[in-house]
N, C-alpha and C positions, 0 to 999 in steps of 0.2 A: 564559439564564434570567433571569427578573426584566426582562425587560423593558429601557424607559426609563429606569426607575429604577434598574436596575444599571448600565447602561452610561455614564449620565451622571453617578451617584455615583461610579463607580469613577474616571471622568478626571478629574473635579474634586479625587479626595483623592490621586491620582498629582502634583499639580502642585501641590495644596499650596492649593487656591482655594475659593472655593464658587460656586455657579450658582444661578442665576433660569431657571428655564424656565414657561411659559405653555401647560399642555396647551390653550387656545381654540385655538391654532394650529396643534397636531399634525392631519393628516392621519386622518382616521377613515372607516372604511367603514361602521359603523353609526352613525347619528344617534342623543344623549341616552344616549353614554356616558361613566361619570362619570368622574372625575380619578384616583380608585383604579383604577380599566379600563383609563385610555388609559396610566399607567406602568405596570403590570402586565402590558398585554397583549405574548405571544410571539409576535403575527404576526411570517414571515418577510420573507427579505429587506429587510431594512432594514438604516439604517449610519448612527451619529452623528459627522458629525465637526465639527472647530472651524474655523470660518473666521478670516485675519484680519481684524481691525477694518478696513471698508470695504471688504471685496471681497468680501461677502456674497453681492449681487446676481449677478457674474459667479459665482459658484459655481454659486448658483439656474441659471445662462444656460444652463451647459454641461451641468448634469444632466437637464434640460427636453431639450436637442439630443438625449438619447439615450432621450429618452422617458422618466425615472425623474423621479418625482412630491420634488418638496422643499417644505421651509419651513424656515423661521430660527424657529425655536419661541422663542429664550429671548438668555443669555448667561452671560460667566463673570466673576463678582463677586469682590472681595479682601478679602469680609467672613468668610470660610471656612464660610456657611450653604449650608446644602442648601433651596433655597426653592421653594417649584411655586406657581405663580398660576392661577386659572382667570378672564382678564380681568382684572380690575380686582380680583378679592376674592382673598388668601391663603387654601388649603386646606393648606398644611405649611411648617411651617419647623423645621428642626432643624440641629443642628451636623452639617457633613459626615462626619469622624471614626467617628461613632454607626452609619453605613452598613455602613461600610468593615471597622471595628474590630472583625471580631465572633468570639466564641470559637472554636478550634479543638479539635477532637474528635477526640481518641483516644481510640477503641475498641479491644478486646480482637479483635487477629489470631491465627488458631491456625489452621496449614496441616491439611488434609482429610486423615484416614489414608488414602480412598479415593483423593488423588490421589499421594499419597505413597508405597503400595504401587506402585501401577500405575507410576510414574516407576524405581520399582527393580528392578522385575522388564527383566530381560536377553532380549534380540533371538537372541541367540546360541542360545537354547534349540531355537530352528527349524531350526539347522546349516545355516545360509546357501545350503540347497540350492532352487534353484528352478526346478523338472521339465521346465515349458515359458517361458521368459523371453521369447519372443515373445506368446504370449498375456497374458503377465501384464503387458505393456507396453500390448497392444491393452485390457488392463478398467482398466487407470491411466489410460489415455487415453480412457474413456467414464465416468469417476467425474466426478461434478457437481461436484466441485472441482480438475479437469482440465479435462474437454470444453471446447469453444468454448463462448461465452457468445453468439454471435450473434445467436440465438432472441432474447435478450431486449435486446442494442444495436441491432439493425436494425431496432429498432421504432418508434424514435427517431432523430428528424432531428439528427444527430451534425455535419450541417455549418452550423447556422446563419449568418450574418451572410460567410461563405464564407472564413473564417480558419482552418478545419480544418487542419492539417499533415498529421498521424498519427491516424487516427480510431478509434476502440475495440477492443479487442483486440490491442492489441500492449504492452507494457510498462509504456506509460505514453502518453496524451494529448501531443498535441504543438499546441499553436494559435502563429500566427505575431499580430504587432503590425504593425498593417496600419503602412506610412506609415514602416517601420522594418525591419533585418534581423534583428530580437531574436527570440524565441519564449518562451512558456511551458511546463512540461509539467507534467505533474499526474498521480496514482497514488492507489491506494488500497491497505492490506494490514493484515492481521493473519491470525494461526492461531490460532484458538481453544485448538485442540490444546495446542501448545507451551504456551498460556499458562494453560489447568488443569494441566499436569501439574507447570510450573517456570514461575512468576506472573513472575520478575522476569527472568529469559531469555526468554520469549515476549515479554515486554513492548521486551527490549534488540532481540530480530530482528525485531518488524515495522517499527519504525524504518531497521535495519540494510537489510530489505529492502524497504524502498520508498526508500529512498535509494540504492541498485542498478539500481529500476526505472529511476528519472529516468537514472544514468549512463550506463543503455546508448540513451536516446534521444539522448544526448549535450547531456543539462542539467544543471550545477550545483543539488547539490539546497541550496534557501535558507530554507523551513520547512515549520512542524506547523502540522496541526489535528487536531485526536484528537476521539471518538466512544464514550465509556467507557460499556460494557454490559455491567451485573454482575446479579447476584441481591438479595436482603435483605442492606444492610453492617450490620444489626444481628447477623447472624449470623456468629460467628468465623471460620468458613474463607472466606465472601464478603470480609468485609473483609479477610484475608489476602490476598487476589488481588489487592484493588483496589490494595492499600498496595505490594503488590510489583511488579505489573506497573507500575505507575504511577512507581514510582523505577528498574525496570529503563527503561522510554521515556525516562526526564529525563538520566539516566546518559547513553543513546546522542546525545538529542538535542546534550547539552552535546559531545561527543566529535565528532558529525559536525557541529557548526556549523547547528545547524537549527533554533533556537527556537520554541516554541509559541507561534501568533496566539491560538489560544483554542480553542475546541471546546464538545462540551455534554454530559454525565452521562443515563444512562439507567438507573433503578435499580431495585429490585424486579421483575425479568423473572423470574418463578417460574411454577410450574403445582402442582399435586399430587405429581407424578413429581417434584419440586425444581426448584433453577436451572438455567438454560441457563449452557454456557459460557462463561467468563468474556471480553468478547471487545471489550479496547482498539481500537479502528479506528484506524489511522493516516491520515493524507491529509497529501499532502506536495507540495509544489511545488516545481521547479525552472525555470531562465530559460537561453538559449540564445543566444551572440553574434552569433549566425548562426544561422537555422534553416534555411539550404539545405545544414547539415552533419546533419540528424539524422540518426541512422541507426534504421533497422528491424530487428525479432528476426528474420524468415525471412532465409534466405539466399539470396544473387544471380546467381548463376553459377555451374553447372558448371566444375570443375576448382578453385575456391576453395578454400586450406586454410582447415581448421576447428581453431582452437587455444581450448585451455580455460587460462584465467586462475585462478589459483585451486589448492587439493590434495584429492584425494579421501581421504576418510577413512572408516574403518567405522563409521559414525552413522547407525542405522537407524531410532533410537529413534523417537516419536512421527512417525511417517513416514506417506505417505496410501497408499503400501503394504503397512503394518501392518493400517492400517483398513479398507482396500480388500479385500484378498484373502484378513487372516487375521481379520477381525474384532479387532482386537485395537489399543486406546487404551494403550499405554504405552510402555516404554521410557524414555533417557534423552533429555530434549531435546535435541537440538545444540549443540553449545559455539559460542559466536561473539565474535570477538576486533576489539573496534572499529579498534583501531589498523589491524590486517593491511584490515578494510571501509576505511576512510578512503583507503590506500596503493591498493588495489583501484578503489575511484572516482577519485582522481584520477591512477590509469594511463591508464584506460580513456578519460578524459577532454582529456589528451594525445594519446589514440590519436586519437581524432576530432576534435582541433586539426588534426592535422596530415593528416587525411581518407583513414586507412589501413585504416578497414576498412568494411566491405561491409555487415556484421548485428553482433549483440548480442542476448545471451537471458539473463536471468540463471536460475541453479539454483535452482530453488524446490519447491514440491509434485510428490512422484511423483520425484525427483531426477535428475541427470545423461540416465538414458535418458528420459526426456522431455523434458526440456529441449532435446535433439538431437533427437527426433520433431515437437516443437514446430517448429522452422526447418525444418527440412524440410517439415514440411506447407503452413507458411506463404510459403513463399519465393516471388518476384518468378515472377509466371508461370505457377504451379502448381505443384502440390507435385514436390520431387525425390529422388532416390536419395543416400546416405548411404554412405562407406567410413570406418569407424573401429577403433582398434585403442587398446586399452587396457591399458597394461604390468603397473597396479596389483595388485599382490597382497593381494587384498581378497578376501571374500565378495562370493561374484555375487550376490545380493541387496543386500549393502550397497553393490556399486559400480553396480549400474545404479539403483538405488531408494533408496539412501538421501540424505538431504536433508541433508548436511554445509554448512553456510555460506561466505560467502565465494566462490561459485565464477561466475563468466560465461563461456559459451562465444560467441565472434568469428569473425567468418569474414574472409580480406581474400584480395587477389590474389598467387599466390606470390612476387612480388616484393616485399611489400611483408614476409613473414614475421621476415626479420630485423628490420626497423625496431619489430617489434611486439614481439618475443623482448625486443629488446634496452629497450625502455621499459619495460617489464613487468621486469625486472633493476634497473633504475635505480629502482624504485618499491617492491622490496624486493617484487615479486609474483609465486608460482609462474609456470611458465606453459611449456607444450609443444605441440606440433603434434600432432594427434590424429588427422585423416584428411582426409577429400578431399569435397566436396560432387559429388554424382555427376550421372547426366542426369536428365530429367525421366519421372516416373512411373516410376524404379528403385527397388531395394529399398534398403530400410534393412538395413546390415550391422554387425555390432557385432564385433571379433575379441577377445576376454576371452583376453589372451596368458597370463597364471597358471596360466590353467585350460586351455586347447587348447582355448575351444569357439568356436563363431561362432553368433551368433543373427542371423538373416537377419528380415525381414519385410516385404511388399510396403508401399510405399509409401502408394499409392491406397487399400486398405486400412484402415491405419491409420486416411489423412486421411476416410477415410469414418467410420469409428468416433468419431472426434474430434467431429469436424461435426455429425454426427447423434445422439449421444447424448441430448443437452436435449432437441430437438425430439421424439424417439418416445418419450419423457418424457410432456412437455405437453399432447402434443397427442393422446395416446392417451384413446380412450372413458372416460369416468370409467367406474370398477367401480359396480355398483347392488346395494344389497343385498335379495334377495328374503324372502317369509315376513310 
């Protein structure tokens, strides 16, 4: 926001200086724009940094190598003014401070009764029965916040400049450093959900889970950029979201070691009907010592045990099985415990130091049983067949569907199971063997030991439901309305 002018007052009052910049020199696309335009303006991509004194030109050298357009606009003064020149004539000078310094606003927060009913109304009221749990996994897994998103990555050239690792649709982005065995990886998340119904808990798990994402590509997650998308903050229960979800992300961030680069505010998103939900975007990066260690969510081999990290819990609340199949936005958000995430990543993280496992998926939207349809569909070759057996004495609802925090499921080769059991103890991290990754194009088998039932579902199936849900979306006849 604000341009040049923000970015260059904000560095010069961080270090305590002032600056001289020369907008004659800044870079412009249209010709006979004024000095208010060219600091004002939010054209993208851009990036100010400070050279030192006489290595200006190589700076200029190396940016020019990769095609990106520079100039040395200005410099950084010890007079502590904020000064803009255009050529030879001053358009502004003021004291830096005056930028910087500017009042803070608190407004009046006051939580929504609508979200605050709906957060307390009980899951349990539907008696955790679910008639057919294979279908109701095959329409989790064609909900637009499930399905593949393919339709719309494979439209886009996902491998430019050919440093691709891991390309869209698995956890998290993976690019390698050419010239180097380091990698990056990169995610995005939030749940709108969570974060209408409990502002400063949605706000702690999208952190919590895109910092999951990165651990199961097996990156160090290192920071934030956030994407804040609210309503009117003149109005009390908006700014209640902003104020909460926004100290729930700073909470986690401080917790998981992730600080915020920066991000950009998007505010009055309303219509008639009201705001849209409240909906902080996380984006998070992580770096990799080795990226011929990532690992991928599908799973690799038949005969692989499949171990979940993590405990299942009966947390169905705001779940996209609520919203999916009962119509129905409430419940209680999932509790999420940053310590037990932190211990969680860097299990997981050890795990693929030492190149013990196979996949990684973490639990998210649609819970545990998708999470396990998920690898399965995806895995190395085509989709495969699934043996799982589940001790927990849970509602079948909340144990295939609910979104409990904290959980990844891993696949490794069975010799490796102790080595994995046993880091996962040492990291203070649940963690059991759960079943067997089966042949190729077999069914998915669920045994729900509490209950005596088994939910079988063909594989192929599924991965057809998954895949195609967007597409006969999109791409179906628009309706025409007659009369």
């Amino acid at each position: 926001a604000a341009g040049l002018a923000s970015a260059s007052s904000e560095m010069a009052a961080r270090a305590g200086t002032g600056v001289d910049i020369d907008v004659a020199r800044m870079p412009v696309r249209e010709p006979g724009m004024t000095p208010y335009e060219i600091l004002l303006s939010e054209s993208q991509e851009r990036m100010l940094v400070v050279a030192k004194a006489g290595h200006e030109d190589e700076v200029v050298e190396i940016l020019e190598k990769w095609e990106l357009e520079a100039a040395v606009i200005g410099q950084v003064t010890d007079d502590g003014l904020y000064r803009v020149r255009e050529g030879d004539h001053v358009v502004a000078e003021i004291p830096g401070p005056a930028l910087v310094e500017c009042p803070t606003y608190t407004r009046e927060g006051v939580e929504s009764e609508e979200a605050r009913r709906s957060r307390e109304w009980d899951p349990a009221e539907l008696g955790g029965v679910v008639d057919d749990p294979a279908a109701a996994l095959a329409a989790l897994l064609a909900s637009p916040n499930i399905a593949s998103k393919a339709w719309v990555h494979d439209q886009y050239d996902s491998t430019v400049r050919t440093n691709t690792v891991q390309p869209p649709g698995g956890d998290a982005g993976v690019l390698r450093i050419r010239g180097t065995r380091r990698g990056i990886a990169a995610t995005v998340d939030c749940n709108p959900r969570y974060v209408y119904l409990d502002p400063r808990r949605g706000g702690m798990i999208a952190v919590a889970e895109a910092a999951r994402n990165l651990v199961c590509v097996g990156a160090r997650p290192r920071a934030v950029t956030d994407n804040l998308n609210f309503g009117n903050p003149h109005k009390p229960e908006v700014y209640f979201q902003m104020r909460e979800s926004t100290l729930g992300m700073a909470e986690a961030c401080e917790r998981l070691e992730t600080p915020v680069t920066g991000g950009n505010v998007s505010l009055y998103n309303e219509n008639p009907a009201g705001a849209i939900f409240p909906t902080p975007v996380v984006g998070m990066v992580g770096v990799l010592d080795d990226v011929s260690r990532t690992v991928r969510a599908g799973f690799r081999e038949p005969g692989h045990a499949v171990i979940l990290l993590g405990r299942n819990t009966a947390e169905l609340g705001a779940s996209e099985y609520l919203k999916a199949l009962h119509g129905r936005t409430g419940g209680p958000v999932p509790t999420v415990d940053l310590d037990a995430e932190k211990a969680l990543g860097e299990a997981v993280l050890a795990m693929v130091d030492e190149t013990l496992l196979a996949s990684a998926h973490d639990c998210a939207e649609g819970g545990l049983a998708v999470c396990l349809a998920e690898s399965a569909i995806g895995a190395a070759g085509g989709p495969v067949g699934l043996d799982v057996t589940l001790d927990d004495d849970l509602p079948v609802d909340a144990l295939m569907f609910g979104e409990a925090q904290g959980r990844i499921v891993v696949s490794c080769p069975a010799d490796a199971v102790d080595r994995v059991l046993a880091l996962a103890a040492e990291h203070g991290v649940p963690a059991a063997r759960i079943g067997t990754v089966g042949r190729p194009d077999g069914d998915l088998r669920l045994e729900l030991a509490a209950t005596g039932r088994t939910v079988r579902a063909a594989i192929t199936a599924l991965a057809e439901t998954y895949r195609t849900a967007i597409p006969r979306v999109m791409e179906a006849p628009a309706s025409s309305n007659s009369g």
